[in-house]
N, C-alpha and C positions, 0 to 999 in steps of 0.2 A: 637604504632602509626600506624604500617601497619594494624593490625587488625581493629582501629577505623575507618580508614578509607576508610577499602573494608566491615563495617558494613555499613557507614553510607551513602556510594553512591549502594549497593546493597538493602539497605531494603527502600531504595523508594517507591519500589512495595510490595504494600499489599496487595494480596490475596490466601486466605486460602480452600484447596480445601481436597477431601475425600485423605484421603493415597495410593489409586487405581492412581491419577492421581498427585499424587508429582513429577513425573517425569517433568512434563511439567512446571511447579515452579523452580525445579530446573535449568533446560535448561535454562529456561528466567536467572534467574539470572547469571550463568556463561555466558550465550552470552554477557549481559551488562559487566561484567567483561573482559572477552574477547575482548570487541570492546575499552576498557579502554586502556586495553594493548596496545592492538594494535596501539594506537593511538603513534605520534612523534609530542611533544608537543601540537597546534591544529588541525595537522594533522590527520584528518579521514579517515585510511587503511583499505584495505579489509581482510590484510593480511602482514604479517612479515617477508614474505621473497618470493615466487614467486611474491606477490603484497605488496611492502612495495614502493607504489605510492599512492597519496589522487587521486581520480575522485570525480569529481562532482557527476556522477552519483549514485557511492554507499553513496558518502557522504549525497548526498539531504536524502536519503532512511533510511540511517541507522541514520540521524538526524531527520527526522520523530519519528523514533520508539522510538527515547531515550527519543523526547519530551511525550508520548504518555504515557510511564513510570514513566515521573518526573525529569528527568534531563535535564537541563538548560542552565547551564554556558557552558558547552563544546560545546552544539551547537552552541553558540554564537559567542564563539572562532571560530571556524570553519569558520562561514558565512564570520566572519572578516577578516579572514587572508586569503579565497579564490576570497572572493572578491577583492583584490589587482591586482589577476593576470587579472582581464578582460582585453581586449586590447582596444587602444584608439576607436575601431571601433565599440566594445558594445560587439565582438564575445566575449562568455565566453569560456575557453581551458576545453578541455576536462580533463585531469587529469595534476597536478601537486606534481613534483619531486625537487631533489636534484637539479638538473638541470635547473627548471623554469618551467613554462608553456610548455606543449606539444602543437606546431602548428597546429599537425595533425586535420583537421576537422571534431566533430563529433557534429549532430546537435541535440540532445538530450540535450545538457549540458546547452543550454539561458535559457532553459524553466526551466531545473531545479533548477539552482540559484536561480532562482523565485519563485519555492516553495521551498525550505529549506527556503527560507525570510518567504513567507507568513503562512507556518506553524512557527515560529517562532511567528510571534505577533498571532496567533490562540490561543496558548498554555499561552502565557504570555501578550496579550493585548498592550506591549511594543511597541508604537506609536515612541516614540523618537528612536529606532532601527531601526525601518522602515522608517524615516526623513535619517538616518546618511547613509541609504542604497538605497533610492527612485532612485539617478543616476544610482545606477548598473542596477535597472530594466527599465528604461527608455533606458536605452544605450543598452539593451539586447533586449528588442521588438524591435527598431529601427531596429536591425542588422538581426533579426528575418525575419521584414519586407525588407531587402534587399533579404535575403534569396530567399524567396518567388517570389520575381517583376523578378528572372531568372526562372519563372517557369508559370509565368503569361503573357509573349509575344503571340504574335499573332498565332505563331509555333503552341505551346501547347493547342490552340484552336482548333485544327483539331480534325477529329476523332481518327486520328491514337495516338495522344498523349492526349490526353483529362483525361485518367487518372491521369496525372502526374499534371494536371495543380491545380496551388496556392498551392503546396506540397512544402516546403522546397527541396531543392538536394539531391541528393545521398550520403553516408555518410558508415562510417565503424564501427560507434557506436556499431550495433549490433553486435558479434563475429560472428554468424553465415557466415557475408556478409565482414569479413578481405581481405578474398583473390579476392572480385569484390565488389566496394561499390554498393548499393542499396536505390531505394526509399524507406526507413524504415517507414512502421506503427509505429515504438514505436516510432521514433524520434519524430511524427507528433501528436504522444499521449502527449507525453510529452510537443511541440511546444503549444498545446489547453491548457494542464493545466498552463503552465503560462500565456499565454495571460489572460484566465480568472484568474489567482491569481493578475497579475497586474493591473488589475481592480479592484479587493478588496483594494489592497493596493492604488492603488489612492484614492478611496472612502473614506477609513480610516484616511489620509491623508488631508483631503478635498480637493484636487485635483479632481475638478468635470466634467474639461474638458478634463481630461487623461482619467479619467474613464467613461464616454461616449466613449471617441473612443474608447477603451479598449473592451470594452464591444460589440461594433459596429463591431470591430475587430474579437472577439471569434467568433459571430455568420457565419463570412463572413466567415473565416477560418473552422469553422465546417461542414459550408456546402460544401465547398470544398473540403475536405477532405472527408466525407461521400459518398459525390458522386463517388470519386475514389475509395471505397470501392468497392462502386455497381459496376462499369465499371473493375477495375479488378476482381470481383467475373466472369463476365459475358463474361469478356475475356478471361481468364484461363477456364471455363466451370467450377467451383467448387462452391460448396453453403455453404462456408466456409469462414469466416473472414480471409484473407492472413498475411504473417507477411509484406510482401513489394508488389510491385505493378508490379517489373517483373516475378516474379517467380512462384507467386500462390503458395507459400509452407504452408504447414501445422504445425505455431507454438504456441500455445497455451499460455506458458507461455511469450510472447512478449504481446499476446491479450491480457493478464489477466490485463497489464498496463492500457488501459482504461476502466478497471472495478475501480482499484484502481493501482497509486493513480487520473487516470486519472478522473473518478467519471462522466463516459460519460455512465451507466447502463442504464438509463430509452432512451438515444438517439440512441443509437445504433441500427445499424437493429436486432431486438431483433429475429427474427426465427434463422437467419445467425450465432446470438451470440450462439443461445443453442446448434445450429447443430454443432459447432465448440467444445462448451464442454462438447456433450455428447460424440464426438467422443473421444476426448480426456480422458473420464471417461472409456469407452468401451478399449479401448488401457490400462488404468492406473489398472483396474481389470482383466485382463488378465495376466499384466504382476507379478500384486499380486500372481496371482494361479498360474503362473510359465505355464500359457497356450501357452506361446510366448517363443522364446530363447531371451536371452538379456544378455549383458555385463555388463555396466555403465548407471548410468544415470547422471544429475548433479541437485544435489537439491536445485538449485532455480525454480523448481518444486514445493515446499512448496507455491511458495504465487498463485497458482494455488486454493489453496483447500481455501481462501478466496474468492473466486471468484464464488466457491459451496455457499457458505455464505450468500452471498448478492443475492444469483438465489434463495435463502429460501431450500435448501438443504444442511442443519447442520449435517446429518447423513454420506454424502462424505465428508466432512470436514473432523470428525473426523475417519474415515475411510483410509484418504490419509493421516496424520499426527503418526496414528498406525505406517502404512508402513514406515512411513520417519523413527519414532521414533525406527524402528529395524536396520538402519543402521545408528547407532550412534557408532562409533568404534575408541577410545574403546569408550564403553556404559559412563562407567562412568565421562567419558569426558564431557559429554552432550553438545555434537556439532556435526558438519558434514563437511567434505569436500569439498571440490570446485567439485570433480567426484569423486563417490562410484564407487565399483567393487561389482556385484554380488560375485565374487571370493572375498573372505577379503583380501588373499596371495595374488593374482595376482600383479606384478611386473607391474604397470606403471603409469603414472602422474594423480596425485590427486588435485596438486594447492595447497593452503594452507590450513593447519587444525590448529586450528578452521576458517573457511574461514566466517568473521562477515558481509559481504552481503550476502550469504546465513543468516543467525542468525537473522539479523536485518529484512530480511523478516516473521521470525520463529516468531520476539517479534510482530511483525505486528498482525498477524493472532491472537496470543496467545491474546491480548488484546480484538481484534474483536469479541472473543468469550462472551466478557462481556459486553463489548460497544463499539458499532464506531459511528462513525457521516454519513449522509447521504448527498448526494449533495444537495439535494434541501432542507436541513436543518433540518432532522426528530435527535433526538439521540437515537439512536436504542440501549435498556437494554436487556444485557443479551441473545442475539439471539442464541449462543453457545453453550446457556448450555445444554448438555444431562441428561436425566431420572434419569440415572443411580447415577449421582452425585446427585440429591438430596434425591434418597431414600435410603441415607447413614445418621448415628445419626449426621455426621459432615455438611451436605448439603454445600454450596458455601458461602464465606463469602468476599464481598471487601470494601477496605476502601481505600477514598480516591485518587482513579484515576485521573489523569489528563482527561479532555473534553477541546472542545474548547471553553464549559462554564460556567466553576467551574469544583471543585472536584466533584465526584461522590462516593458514597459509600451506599450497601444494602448489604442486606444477605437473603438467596433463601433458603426455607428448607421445609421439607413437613409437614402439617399439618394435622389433620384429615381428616376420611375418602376419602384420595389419593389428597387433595387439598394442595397447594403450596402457602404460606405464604413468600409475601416480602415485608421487611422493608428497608423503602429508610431513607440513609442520606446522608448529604454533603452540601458544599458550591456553589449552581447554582448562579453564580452572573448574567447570561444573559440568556436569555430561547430561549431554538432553534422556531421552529418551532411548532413542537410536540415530547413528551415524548411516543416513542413506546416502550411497555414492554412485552417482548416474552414468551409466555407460556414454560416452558423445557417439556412438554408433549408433546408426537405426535396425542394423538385422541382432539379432538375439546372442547372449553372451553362451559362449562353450564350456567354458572354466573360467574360475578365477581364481589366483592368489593370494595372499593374505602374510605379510611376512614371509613368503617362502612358504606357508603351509598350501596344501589347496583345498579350497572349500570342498564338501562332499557333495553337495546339489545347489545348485542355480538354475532359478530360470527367472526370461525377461529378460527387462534394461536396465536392470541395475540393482546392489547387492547391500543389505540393510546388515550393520553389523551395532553389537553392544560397545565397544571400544573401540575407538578411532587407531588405525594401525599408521605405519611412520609407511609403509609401501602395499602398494593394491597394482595387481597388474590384469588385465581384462583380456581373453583370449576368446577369440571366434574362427 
C-alpha cells in the first residue's frame, strides 16, 4: 500500500529527459515527496523540525508548484484549513502553529492567501472553490486597504516621506529585517499580486463590480509603489532595485518575487531590473570560480535563476542550477538545506534538511524549463530546454503537464540536418493568448514549419503562433 501510494502521487510528473540530466527528475520527485512528508495533516511545512510551523508564505509557494505538477487535493486542503485562521478584520496571520495563528504582523501573507486561491481555480477551473473562498479575499483587500490609508496621510506627501507613500507598513516578513521592521518590496510585491488575482477571481465569479475596483485598485497601487522604487533608487544614490525603501540594500533574491510570482517583468523599470541581476550574476560567477572567500549561502537562491529565464537568458539558468545541484548533501538525498556551508564539516545551523520552500522553488524553476505561463497571457513551450539535451538518441519528452489551460504534452528531438522536430499533444481546453515555442538552439532559426506549411517570415528564437499545431519542425 506504501509503495502504491508514493507511485501514484509521485508519477504525476511526466517528463523524460537524456540520463546526463536524470538528476533534475529525480530532485523534483523527492522534493514532492518531501513536501508530502512534511506536511501535519493539511498542514504545509517548510520543514519538521527547526519549521514544523505552516506560513502562508511557503505555503502559497510550495502550493503553486505542487499545482504546476498535478497535485490537487492537498492544496485544497491547505487553502481550507488556513483560511479559518483569517481574523474578523480580513488580516491574514502569517504562519500557523499548534498554538493558533501567530499575531505577529507580517504583510506579505493577505496577498498571498490570494494567490494560492487564484492559482487554485488557474489549475483546476473550480468556480465553486472560489464562491466558498470569495470572503477570505474580500476581507483581505479590505484590510490590505486599511493597511495602505496609514501610509496615505497628508505626512507621507512630503518630500521627505514620499517614498513611503500607499506602501503597506513596515513589517518583519522578510528575515532579513527581524531585528528592525522595514518597508519590504517583497511584501509590496506580494500586496500587487493579490490585488490583481482578486480581480480575476471577482471576474470569474461574475462579480463585475469588485472586479473594476480591483482592477482600479492594482493600477493605483502599482503606481505607487513604482514610484517609490524610483525615489528610493534616487535617495539611496543606487541604480539598483532595493529590497525596502530605508536601506537601499542590495537583495536580489527578494527582487526576483516581482518577476515571479509577482509577473510585474515587462512593468518594472527594466534598466534598474538588469543592473540589479547582472550584478547579482557578476557576484554568483565569482563565487562559482571560488574568485571571492565565502562561507554559506542559503538556497532560495535557486528561484533567482528563473528570473535568468524570463530575461531570455536560459544558459545562467542552467548554469546557477549546476552550482546548486553540487551542494546537494548528501547528493543522494536530492535536496538542499535551509544554509549550505562551503565547509560540508563545518559545525553550524543549516535549518531543516530537506527544507521543501527551498524545493518547492526548485519544482518552480524545474517546470519553467518546459512551460510557464506569462502575465500578459503568452504560454511559453519549452524555453529551457538546452542543445545539449536534444542532440541525445533520447531528446525531451513531456506528457501531460498541468497549464493554466489544459494539459500540455510534446516531445523535442532532433531531426535532420541539425533541425528540431516538435510534436505537440494534450488537452488545451482554453487558449491563452499566444502559443510561444522556443527554439533549444542558440544561433537564429531559418525556417519553420507549421503542419507541413512554412511560415513566410521568422526571425530570432522562437515562433509565436495563435493555435497550438500537433507538429513544428525548426530549421537553421
Amino acid at each position: 500500500r506504501a509503495t502504491r501510494f508514493w507511485k501514484t502521487k509521485l508519477n504525476v510528473m511526466h517528463i523524460e529527459l537524456p540520463p546526463s540530466a536524470q538528476k533534475l527528475i529525480n530532485t523534483a520527485k523527492s522534493t514532492l515527496a518531501y513536501i508530502l512528508i512534511n506536511r501535519d495533516g493539511p498542514a504545509i511545512q517548510p520543514g519538521s523540525r527547526t519549521y514544523e510551523r505552516a506560513w502562508i508564505r511557503d505555503g502559497s509557494l510550495t502550493s503553486s508548484a505542487m499545482l504546476k505538477l498535478g497535485l490537487r487535493d492537498e492544496v485544497r486542503a491547505y487553502i481550507d484549513w488556513y483560511s479559518q485562521y483569517q481574523y474578523p478584520s480580513g488580516k491574514v496571520p502569517c504562519v500557523v502553529d499548534r498554538r493558533g495563528p501567530d499575531p505577529v504582523p507580517e504583510h506579505d501573507s493577505h496577498g498571498q492567501l490570494i494567490f494560492a486561491i487564484a492559482q487554485y481555480y488557474r489549475f483546476t477551473k473550480d468556480t465553486g472553490f472560489v464562491r466558498s473562498r470569495w470572503h477570505n479575499v474580500v476581507a483581505a483587500i479590505n484590510y490590505i486597504q486599511e493597511l495602505r490609508a496609514q501610509r496615505m496621510t497628508e505626512r507621507y506627501k512630503s518630500e521627505e516621506l514620499r517614498a513611503y507613500y500607499g506602501l503597506v507598513p513596515e513589517s518583519i516578513s522578510h528575515e532579513g529585517y527581524s531585528a528592525k521592521p522595514m518597508h519590504s518590496y517583497w511584501d509590496n510585491f506580494f500586496v500587487l499580486r493579490g490585488i490583481k488575482d482578486a480581480a480575476l477571481l471577482a471576474s470569474v465569479l461574475g462579480e463585475h463590480e469588485y472586479a473594476e475596483r480591483y482592477r482600479a485598485l492594482a493600477e493605483e497601487f502599482r503606481t505607487d509603489f513604482f514610484t517609490s522604487i524610483k525615489l528610493a533608487m534616487r535617495d539611496q544614490g543606487i541604480d539598483y532595485i532595493p529590497g525596502c525603501v530605508e536601506l537601499g540594500d542590495f537583495d536580489p533574491t527578494s527582487t526576483a518575487i516581482g518577476i515571479y510570482p509577482g509577473g510585474e517583468l515587462a512593468r518594472l523599470p527594466r534598466e534598474a531590473l538588469e543592473r540589479t541581476f547582472e550584478r547579482y550574476y557578476d557576484f554568483f560567477e565569482r563565487r562559482r570560480q571560488s574568485a571571492i572567500d565565502w562561507k554559506e549561502y542559503t538556497p532560495y537562491e535557486i528561484r533567482v535563476s528563473v528570473t535568468f529565464l524570463h530575461l531570455g537568458r536560459k544558459d545562467r539558468t542552467h548554469s546557477m542550477l549546476e552550482f546548486f545541484f553540487g551542494h546537494q548533501r548528501p547528493s543522494a538525498w536530492n535536496h538542499w538545506a535551509e544554509v549550505v556551508w562551503r565547509d560540508p564539516r563545518h559545525a553550524a545551523f543549516i535549518g531543516d534538511m530537506p527544507h521543501t520552500w527551498v524545493g518547492s522553488d526548485y519544482l518552480s524553476v524545474l517546470r519553467s524549463l518546459f512551460v510557464h505561463e506569462e502575465e500578459a497571457g503568452d504560454l511559453m513551450i519549452g524555453a529551457g530546454i538546452p542543445e545539449e539535451w536534444i542532440d541525445t538518441k533520447e531528446g525531451v519528452v513531456v506528457r501531460d503537464l498541468p497549464t493554466y489551460y489544459g494539459s500540455l504534452g510534446y516531445s523535442m528531438q532532433k531531426g535532420s540536418n541539425e533541425n528540431v522536430v516538435i510534436r505537440i499533444t494534450g488537452n488545451i481546453s482554453s487558449n491563452p493568448t499566444g502559443f510561444v515555442i522556443h527554439s533549444p538552439r542558440a544561433r537564429p532559426i531559418q525556417g519553420v514549419l507549421v503542419d507541413g506549411e512554412r511560415l513566410s517570415k521568422q526571425e530570432g528564437t522562437a515562433v509565436r503562433l495563435t493555435t497550438l499545431p500537433k507538429e513544428l519542425v525548426f530549421e537553421y
